[in-house]
N, C-alpha and C positions, 0 to 999 in steps of 0.2 A: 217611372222614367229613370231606373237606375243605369245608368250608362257604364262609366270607362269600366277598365280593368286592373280589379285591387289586384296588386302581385307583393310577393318578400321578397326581402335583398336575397342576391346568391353572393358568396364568398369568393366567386371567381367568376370572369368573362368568357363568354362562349368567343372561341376565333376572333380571340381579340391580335393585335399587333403590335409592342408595346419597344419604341426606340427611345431616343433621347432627342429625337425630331423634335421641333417646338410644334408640333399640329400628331394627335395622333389616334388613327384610326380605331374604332374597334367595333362591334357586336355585342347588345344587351343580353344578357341570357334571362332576365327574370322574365320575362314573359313569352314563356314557349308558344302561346298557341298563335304569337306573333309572326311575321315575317322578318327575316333580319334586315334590320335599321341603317338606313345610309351611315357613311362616316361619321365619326362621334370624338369629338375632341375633348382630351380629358390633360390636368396636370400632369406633366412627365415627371414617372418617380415620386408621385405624391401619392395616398392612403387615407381614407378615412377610416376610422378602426371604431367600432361601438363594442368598448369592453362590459360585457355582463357585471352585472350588478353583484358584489361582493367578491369579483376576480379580486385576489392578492397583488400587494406588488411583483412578490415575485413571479410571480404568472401572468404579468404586462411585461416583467422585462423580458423574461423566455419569448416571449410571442416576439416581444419585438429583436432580439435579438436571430431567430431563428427567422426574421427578413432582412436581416440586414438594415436594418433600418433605425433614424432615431426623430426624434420628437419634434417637430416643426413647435404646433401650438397645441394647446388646449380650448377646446372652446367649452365652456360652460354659461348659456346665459341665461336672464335672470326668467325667461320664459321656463325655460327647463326647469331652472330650480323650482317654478310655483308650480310646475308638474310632476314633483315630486323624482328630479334626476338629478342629482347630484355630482354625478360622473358625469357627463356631457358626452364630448367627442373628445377622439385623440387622432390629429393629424400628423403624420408619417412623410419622411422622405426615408424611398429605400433605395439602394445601389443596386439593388437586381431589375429595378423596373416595377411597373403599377402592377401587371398582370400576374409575374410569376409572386412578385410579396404578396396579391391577395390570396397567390395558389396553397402557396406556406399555410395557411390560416385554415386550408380548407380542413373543419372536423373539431377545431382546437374548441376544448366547452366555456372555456372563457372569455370567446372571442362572439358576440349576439351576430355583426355584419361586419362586412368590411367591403368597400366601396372605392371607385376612383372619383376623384376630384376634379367632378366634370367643367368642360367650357360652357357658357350661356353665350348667344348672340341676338341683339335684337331682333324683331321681324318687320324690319318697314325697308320701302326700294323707293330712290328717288322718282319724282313725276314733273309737273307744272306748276303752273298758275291755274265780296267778302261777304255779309248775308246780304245786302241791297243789290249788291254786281251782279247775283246770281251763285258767288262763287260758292259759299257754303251749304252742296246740296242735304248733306246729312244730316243739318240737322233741320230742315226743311220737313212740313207734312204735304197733308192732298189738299187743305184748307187754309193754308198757310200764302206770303205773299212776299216775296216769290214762292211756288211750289213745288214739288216734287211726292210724289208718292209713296217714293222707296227711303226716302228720309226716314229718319229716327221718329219725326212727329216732334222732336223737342219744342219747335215754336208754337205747335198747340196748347201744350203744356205752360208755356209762355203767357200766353193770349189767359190763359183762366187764373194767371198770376203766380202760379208753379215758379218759383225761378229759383230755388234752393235757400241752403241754409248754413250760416258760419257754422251752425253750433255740429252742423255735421262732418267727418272726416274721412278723408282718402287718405292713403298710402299711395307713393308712387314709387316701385320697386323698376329701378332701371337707371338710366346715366341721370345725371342731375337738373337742376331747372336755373333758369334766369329768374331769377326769384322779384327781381326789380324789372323784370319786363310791366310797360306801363298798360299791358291787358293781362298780367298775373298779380301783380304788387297786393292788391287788397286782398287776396284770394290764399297767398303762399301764410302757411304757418309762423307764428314768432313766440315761440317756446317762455310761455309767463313762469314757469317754474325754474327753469338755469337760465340767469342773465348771463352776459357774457363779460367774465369777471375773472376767467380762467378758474375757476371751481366746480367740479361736478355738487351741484347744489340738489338736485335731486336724488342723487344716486343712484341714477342706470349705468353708472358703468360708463358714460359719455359726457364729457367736459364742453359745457358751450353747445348744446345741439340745439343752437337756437332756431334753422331750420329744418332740421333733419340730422342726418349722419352720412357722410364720405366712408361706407365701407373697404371700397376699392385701395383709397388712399389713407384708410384709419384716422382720418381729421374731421371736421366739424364745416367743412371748405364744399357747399352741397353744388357752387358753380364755380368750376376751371375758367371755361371761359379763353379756354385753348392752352394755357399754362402747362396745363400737363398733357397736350398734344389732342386733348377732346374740348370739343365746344359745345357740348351736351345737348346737339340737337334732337336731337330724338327724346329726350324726357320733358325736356320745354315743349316738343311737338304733343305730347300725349298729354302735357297738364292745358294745353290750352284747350286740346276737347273735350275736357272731362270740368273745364273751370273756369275758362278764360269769360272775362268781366262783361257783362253784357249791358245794353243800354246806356254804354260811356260814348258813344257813338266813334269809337275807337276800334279798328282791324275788324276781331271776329267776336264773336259767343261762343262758350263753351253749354254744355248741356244743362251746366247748374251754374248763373250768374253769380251765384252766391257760394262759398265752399269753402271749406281748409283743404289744404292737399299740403303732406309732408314728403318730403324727398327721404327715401333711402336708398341710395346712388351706391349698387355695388356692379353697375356695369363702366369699365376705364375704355380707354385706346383698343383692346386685345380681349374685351369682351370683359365676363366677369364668370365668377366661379361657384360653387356648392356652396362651399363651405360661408364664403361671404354674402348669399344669397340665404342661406340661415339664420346666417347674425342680421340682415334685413327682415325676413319674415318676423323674427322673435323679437323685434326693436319694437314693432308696431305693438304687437299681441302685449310684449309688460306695458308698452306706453297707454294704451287702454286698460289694463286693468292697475296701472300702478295710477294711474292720475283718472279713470274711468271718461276718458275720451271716449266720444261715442263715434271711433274707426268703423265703420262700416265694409267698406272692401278695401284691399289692395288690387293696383292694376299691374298686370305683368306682360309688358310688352316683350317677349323673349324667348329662347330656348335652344334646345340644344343637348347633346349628349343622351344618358340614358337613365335609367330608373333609378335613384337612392333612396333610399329606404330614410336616411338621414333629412332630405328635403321633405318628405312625408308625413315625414316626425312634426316637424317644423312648420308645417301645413295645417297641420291636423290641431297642432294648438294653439296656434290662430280662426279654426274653425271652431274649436270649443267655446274660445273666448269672444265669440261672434262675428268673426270678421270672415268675410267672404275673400276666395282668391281667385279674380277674375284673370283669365290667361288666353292669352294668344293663339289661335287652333296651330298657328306652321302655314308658310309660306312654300311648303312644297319643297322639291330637292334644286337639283343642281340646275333641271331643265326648267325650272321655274312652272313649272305645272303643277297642282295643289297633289296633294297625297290623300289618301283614305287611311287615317288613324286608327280605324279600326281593324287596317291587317298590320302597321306599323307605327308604334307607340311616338306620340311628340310631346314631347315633355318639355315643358309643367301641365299643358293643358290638359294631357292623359291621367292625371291621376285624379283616382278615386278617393277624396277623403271622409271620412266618415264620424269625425267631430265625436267620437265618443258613441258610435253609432244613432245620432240623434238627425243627421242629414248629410248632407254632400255638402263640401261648401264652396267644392269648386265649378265655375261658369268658361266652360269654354268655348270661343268666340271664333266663328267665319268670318268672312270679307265678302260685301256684295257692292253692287257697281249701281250709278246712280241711274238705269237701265230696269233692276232689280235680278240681275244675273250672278251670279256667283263669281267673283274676280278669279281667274282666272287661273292666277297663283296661290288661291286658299286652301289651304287644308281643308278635309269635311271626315265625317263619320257617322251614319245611321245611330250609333251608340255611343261615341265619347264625343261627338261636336256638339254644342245644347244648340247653339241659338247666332242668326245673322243679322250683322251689324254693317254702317257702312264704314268702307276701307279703301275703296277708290279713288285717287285724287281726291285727298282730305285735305283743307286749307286749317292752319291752324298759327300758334305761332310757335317762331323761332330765335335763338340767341341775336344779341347786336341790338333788340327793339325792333326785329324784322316779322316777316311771315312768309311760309311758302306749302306749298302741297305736299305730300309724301301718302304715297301706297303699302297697304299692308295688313294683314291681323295685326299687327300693332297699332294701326290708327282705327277698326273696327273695335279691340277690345275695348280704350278709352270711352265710347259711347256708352256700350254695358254699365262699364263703373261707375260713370257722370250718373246713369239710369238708376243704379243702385242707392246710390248719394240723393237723387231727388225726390227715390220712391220713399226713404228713408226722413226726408224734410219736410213731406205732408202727414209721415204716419209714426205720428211719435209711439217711440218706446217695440216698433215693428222688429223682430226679431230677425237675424240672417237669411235665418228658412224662410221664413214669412216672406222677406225681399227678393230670396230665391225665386221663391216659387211664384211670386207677383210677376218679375220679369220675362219668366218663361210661359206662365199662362196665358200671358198679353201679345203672345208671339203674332205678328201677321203672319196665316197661310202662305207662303210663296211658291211657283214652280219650279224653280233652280234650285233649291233647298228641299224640298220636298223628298224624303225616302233616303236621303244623305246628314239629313240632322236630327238630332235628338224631338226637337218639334216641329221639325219642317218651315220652320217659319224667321221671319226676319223681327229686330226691334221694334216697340211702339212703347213709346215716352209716354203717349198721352193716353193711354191704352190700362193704366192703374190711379 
C-alpha cells in the first residue's frame, strides 16, 4: 500500500507569481508528473533557505547577499539537533520577492533547498445542529443505540470498555483549544515538568508550556479566546472528537473518553505558516523523546500551499520517533467539489514519509456523510488518500462551553487520531506501524470510496 508521492525540494517555482500582495499565487514545481495546483499562498518576500552542512559563513553571506536578502530567524530545534543538524533553517526576507530570490539560489552548492514560506488554512465549513438526540452520528456503530452504520463503531468499542487511556498522547497541530471547556478539562494536558513559575524548567526552549505552545503568537497562551481576533474554534472542534469526556452525561463523546491531547497552536486569524508548523511538528517529537511521552499521533486538520522539503524533514522525525501524522485529505478547490490528489498534490496529507525508511507515517483522511457517501467536498486518491472517516455534520465542541456541528476533512481526520489514541490504549507498547497498519486493515469495504482510496474503505473503531 505504498501510496503518495515522495518528491525533492526544487530551488525555484514553476509559473509562479510573486508581488507584494498579502495573498499570493503560485505553481509547485517538485512534483512533475502532477497537474498544476490551485492557488497557493505563500509569505511575501520570505525564504526558507537549508544551507548544506559545512557551507562557510562566508558562503551564507554571498548567497544571501546575491538575494538581496537578510535574516528574519533561525530556526534550530531541539528535534533537529537529536538528528544530528545543527544548522537548522535560515529564514530570509528578500526585496526581490519569494520567486526570483529562490531563482538566485538556483545551482549554488551551498545552498541543499530553498523554499517559500508557505500559508496553511484549516479544512472545515460551517454546518448545523448529542449522542442520545441522535446527533453524534460518527461516532455511532450498526449495534449501537442510537445507530448508524457508517459511524466510526466508536460506541462499540465503548460497550466492551475500550474507552481510552490518560497515559496515552495526541498532539493537536492547528488553532488552539478551550482547554477549561467542561467536556475537555480532564482530558487537556498540564505539563508536570515546567510549572508555571516563568522558568523554562525543562529546557525545550518554552517557558511555562503548561499546555502546549502558542506558535503563532510565540507564548505559552494555547486559548485566545478572541483576544487576538481568533476564538480557536476549529481546534476545540477537532479535540472534542478525538477526546471529549464521555460518560459525564455532559454534550458529546469524543472517540477516546480517556486522553491527553496537547495543543500546538500555530494556526492565528490569517492561517499559519511552514516555518511555524515545524517548530509544532518538532515540539511534539523532542517532548516525546525528551520526557518519553507516549505521543502517538498528531492530528492536522489543515493545508494549503506546496511541497517543502523543510516540512518533510520535520515529518519524517516525528515518524522516526514514532508519532504518526494523521492529515486532512483537502476540501477540494474554490468550487467546493473534492479534488483527486493524485493528479494534484494537497499538502500535508500528500506526503510521503518514510521514517528512516521503516514505514509511512503519514494517514491521510477523506470525509464521508452519515449516508456512507463520500462528502461531497473531500479530497480522494486511488494512491495518496488511505482511508474514510466521518466528516459530515460532525457535533463536537466549541469555545464559550458551547457546541455546534462543522463539515470537513478536518472533522473526519480527528476520528482517525482518537482511532490511533485508542488502538494505542488497549495495546501497549504497539508501535506506529503496528497502529498504522491496525487502522487501515480494519477499513470497512465502502462503495463511494471504493477505487478512490488507498483501501477503499471507511473507519472501524471496533474493528482492532
Amino acid at each position: 500500500m505504498n501510496r503518495k508521492l515522495l518528491v525533492l525540494a526544487p530551488l525555484a517555482l514553476a509559473a509562479c507569481v510573486d508581488t507584494q500582495a498579502p495573498m499570493m499565487p503560485g505553481a509547485e514545481s517538485a512534483a512533475p508528473s502532477l497537474s498544476a495546483a490551485p492557488a497557493q499562498e505563500f509569505v511575501p518576500g520570505e525564504v526558507i533557505v537549508k544551507f548544506r552542512a559545512g557551507a562557510s559563513s562566508e558562503a551564507r553571506g554571498a548567497a544571501l547577499q546575491r538575494m538581496n536578502a537578510t535574516v528574519r530567524e533561525r530556526i534550530v530545534t531541539n528535534a533537529m539537533r537529536r538528528n544530528g543538524d545543527a544548522e537548522g533553517l535560515t529564514v530570509v526576507h528578500s526585496g526581490l520577492g519569494t520567486t526570483a530570490a529562490i531563482d538566485r539560489l538556483r545551482g549554488n552548492p551551498n545552498v541543499e533547498y530553498a523554499e517559500p514560506n508557505w500559508i496553511y488554512r484549516h479544512n472545515a465549513t460551517s454546518n448545523d445542529t448529542y449522542f442520545t438526540n441522535g446527533s453524534l452520528w460518527g461516532m455511532y456503530g450498526d449495534a449501537s443505540s442510537p445507530a448508524n452504520q457508517y459511524g466510526s463503531q466508536a460506541a462499540e468499542a465503548w460497550a466492551a470498555n475500550h474507552t481510552g487511556s490518560r497515559t496515552v498522547y495526541v498532539g493537536i497541530i492547528d488553532e488552539g483549544i478551550q482547554f477549561s471547556h467542561p467536556d475537555l478539562d480532564a482530558n487537556i494536558w498540564l505539563n508536570p515538568f515546567d510549572p508555571a513559575d516563568g522558568v523554562d524548567n525543562d529546557g525545550n526552549g518554552y517557558v511555562d508550556d503548561q499546555r502546549g505552545w502558542d506558535f503563532a503568537n510565540g507564548d505559552n497562551g494555547i486559548y485566545d479566546g478572541g483576544t487576538r481576533g481568533s476564538l480557536d474554534k476549529h481546534g476545540t472542534h477537532v479535540a472534542g472528537t478525538i477526546g471529549g469526556e464521555g460518560g459525564n452525561g455532559v454534550g458529546v463523546a469524543g472517540v477516546n473518553w480517556n486522553v491527553t491531547m496537547i495543543s500546538g497552536k500555530f494556526l492565528g486569524r490569517s492561517g499559519g505558516t511552514t516555518t511555524n508548523a515545524i517548530k509544532a511538528v518538532d515540539y511534539f517529537t523532542d517532548l516525546k523523546k525528551r520526557h518519553g511521552l507516549n505521543i502517538v499521533a498528531t492530528n492536522n486538520s489543515w493545508g494549503g500551499g506546496g511541497f517543502s522539503q523543510a516540512l518533510l524533514d520535520a515529518i519524517n522525525r516525528g515518524g522516526s520517533a514514532g508519532i504518526l501524522f494523521i492529515a486532512a485529505a483537502g476540501n477540494g478547490g474554490s468550487d467546493g467539489v473534492g479534488d483527486n490528489n493524485d493528479a494534484v498534490a494537497s499538502y500535508p496529507s500528500n506526503y510521503l514519509c518514510t521514517a528512516n525508511g521503516s514505514y509511512d507515517c503519514v494517514i491521510a483522511v477523506a470525509s464521508t456523510t452519515s449516508s456512507g457517501g463520500r462528502s461531497s467536498f473531500s479530497n480522494y486518491g486511488a494512491t495518496t488518500v488511505d482511508i474514510g472517516a466521518p466528516g459530515s455534520g460532525i457535533y463536537s465542541t466549541l469555545p464559550a462551553n458551547t457546541y455546534g456541528s462543522y463539515s470537513g476533512t478536518s472533522m473526519a481526520t480527528p476520528h482517525v487520531s482518537g482511532a490511533a489514541a485508542l488502538y494505542a490504549s488497549t495495546h501497549s507498547g504497539a508501535t506506529a506501524a503496528q497502529i498504522r497498519s491496525a487502522i487501515l486493515s480494519s477499513a470497512v469495504p465502502t462503495a463511494s470510496l471504493s477505487g478512490i482510496t488507498v483501501t477503499g474503505g471507511r473507519l472501524n473503531v471496533s474493528g482492532f
